[in-house]
C-alpha positions as CSV (number, residue, x, y, z in Angstrom):
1,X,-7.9,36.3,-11.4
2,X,-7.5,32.4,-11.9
3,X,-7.2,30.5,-9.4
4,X,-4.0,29.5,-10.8
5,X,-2.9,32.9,-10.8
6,X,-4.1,33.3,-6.9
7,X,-2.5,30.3,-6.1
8,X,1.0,31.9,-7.4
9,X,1.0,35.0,-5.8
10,X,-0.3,33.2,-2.6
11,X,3.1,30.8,-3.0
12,X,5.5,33.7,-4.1
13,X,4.4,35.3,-1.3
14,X,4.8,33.0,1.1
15,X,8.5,32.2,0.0
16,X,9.3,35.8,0.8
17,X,7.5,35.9,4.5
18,X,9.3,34.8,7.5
19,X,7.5,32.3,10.1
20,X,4.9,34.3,12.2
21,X,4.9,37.3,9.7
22,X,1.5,37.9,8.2
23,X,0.8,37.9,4.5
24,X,-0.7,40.8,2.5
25,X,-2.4,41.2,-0.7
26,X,-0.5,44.8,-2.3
27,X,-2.5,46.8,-4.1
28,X,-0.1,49.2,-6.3
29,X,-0.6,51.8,-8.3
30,X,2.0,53.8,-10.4
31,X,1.3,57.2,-12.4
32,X,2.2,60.8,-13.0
33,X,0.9,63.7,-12.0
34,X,1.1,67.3,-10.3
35,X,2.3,67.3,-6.5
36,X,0.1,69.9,-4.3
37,X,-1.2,70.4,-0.4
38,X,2.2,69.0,1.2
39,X,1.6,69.2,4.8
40,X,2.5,68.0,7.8
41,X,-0.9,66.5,10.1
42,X,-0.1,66.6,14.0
43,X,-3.0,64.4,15.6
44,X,-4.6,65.0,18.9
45,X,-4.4,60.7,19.9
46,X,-2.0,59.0,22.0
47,X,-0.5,56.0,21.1
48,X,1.9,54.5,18.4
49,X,0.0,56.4,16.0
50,X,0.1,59.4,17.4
51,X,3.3,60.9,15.5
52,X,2.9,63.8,13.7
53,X,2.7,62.5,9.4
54,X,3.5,64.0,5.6
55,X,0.6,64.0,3.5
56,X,0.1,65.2,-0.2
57,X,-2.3,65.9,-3.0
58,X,-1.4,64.6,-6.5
59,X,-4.2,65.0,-9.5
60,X,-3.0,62.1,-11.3
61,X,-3.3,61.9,-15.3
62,X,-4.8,59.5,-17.5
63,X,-6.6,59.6,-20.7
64,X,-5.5,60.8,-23.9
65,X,-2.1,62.7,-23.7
66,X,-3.4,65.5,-25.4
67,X,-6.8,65.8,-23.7
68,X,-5.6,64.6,-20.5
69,X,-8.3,63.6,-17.9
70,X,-7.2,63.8,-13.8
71,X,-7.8,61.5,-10.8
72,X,-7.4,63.4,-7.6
73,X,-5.3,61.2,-4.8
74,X,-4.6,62.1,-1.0
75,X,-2.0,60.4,0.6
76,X,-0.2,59.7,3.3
77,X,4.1,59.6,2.8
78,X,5.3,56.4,4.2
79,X,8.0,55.4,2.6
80,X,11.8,57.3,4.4
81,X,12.7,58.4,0.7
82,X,9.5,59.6,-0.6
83,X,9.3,61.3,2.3
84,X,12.3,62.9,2.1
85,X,11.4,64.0,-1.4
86,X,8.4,65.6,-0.8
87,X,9.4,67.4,2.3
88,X,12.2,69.2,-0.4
89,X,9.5,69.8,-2.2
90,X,7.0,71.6,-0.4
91,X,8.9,74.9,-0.8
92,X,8.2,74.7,-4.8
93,X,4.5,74.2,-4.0
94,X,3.9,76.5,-1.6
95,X,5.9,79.1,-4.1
96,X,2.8,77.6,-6.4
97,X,5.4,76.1,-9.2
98,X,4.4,72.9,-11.6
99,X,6.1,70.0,-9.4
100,X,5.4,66.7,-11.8
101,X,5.9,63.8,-10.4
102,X,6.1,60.1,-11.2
103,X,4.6,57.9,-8.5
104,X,4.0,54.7,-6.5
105,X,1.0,54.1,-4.2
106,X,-0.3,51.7,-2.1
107,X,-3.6,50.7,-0.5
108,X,-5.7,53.0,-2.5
109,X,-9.5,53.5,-1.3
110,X,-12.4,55.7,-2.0
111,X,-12.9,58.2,0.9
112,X,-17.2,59.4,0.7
113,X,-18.0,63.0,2.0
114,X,-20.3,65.6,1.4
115,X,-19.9,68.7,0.4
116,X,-21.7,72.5,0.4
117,X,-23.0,73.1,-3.5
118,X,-22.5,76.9,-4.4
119,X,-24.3,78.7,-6.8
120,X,-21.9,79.7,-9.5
121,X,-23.3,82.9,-10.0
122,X,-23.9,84.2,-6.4
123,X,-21.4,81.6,-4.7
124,X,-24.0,81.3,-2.2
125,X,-24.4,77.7,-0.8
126,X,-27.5,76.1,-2.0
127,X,-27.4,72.5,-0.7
128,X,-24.8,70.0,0.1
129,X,-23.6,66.8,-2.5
130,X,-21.9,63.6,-1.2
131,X,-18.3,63.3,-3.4
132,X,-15.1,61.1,-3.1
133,X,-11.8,61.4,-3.3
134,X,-8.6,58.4,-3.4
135,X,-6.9,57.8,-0.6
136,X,-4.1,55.6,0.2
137,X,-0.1,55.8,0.9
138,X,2.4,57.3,-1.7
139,X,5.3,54.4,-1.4
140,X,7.7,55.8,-4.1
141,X,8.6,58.5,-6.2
142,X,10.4,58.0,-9.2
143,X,11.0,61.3,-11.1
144,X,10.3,64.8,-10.2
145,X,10.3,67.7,-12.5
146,X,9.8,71.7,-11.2
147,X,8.3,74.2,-13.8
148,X,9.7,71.8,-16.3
149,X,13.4,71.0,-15.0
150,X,14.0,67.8,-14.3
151,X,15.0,67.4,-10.2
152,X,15.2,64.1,-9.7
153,X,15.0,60.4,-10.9
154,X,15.5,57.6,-9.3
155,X,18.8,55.6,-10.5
156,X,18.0,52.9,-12.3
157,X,14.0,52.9,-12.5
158,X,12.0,53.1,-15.5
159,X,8.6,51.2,-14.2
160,X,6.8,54.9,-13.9
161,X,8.4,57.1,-16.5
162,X,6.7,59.6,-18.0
163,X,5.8,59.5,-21.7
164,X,5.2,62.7,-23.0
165,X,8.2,65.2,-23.6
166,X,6.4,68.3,-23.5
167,X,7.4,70.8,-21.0
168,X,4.5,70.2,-19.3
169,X,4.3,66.2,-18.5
170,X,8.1,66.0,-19.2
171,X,10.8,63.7,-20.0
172,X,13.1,62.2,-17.0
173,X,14.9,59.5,-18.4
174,X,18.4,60.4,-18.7
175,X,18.2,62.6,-15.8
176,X,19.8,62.4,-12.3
177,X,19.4,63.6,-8.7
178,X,20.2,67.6,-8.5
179,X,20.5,68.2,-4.5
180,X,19.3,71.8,-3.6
């Protein structure tokens, strides 16, 4: 980035922040993919922090739309209405249906572990291998489609439509909220 450029958002963001409100740098990304693991985590701390949070799984796609390739995020739900969202959801995931989203995230970072290695033959473990997953906090979701039925779509948006209109990346542009 310039430094005219980082000057700018430095100024447009300080227009918007009141006095003795610190100033952020957002990190946002926006993207489509399948909606999975929707849980609720209750921790064992005390504290502010200690309230029990909605989490998700979505394997992101990217690539070529007819070889798609997938980027595996774990988030947190912050936001009220994507949380409200994927609460209704979790009932279509846990009756293992296609739930396609289309998605805002914030403060995205790579999350190192290791991991047992199985034989594929035997599935016997034969060592361990250090992997990473995304991490970060799902801020918005714009569409939502269930075994290929359009759900849900925010009024108005059109920043994280999907592109494809095959049944299986689907098509939510003219579509509105359906409540269960």
């Amino acid at each position: 980035m310039s430094n005219r450029s980082s000057q700018a958002v430095r100024h447009n963001s300080a227009q918007s922040t009141k006095p003795g409100e610190s100033e952020y740098f957002d990190l946002h990304t926006r993207g489509c993919g399948y909606l999975s693991r929707v849980r609720w985590v209750n921790t064992t701390s005390r504290g502010r922090k200690s309230d029990p949070f909605l989490c998700c799984a979505i394997n992101a796609l990217h690539g070529e739309v007819d070889d798609p390739s997938y980027s595996y995020f774990d988030l947190r739900v912050t936001a009220t209405d994507a949380q409200q969202i994927v609460a209704s959801l979790e009932q279509y995931v846990v009756q293992n249906k296609k739930v396609f989203v289309a998605f805002g995230v914030g403060d995205i970072y790579a999350h190192p572990y290791e991991r047992n290695v199985k034989d594929p033959k035997t599935g016997n473990i034969t060592g361990k291998e250090w992997t990473a997953l995304i991490k970060g906090r799902l801020l918005q979701v714009t569409h939502v489609k269930v075994d290929g039925v359009t759900t849900y779509s925010a009024a108005g948006n059109t920043d994280a439509e999907p592109e494809n209109d095959s049944d299986d990346h689907g098509d939510a542009r003219d579509a509105e909220y359906i409540p269960e």
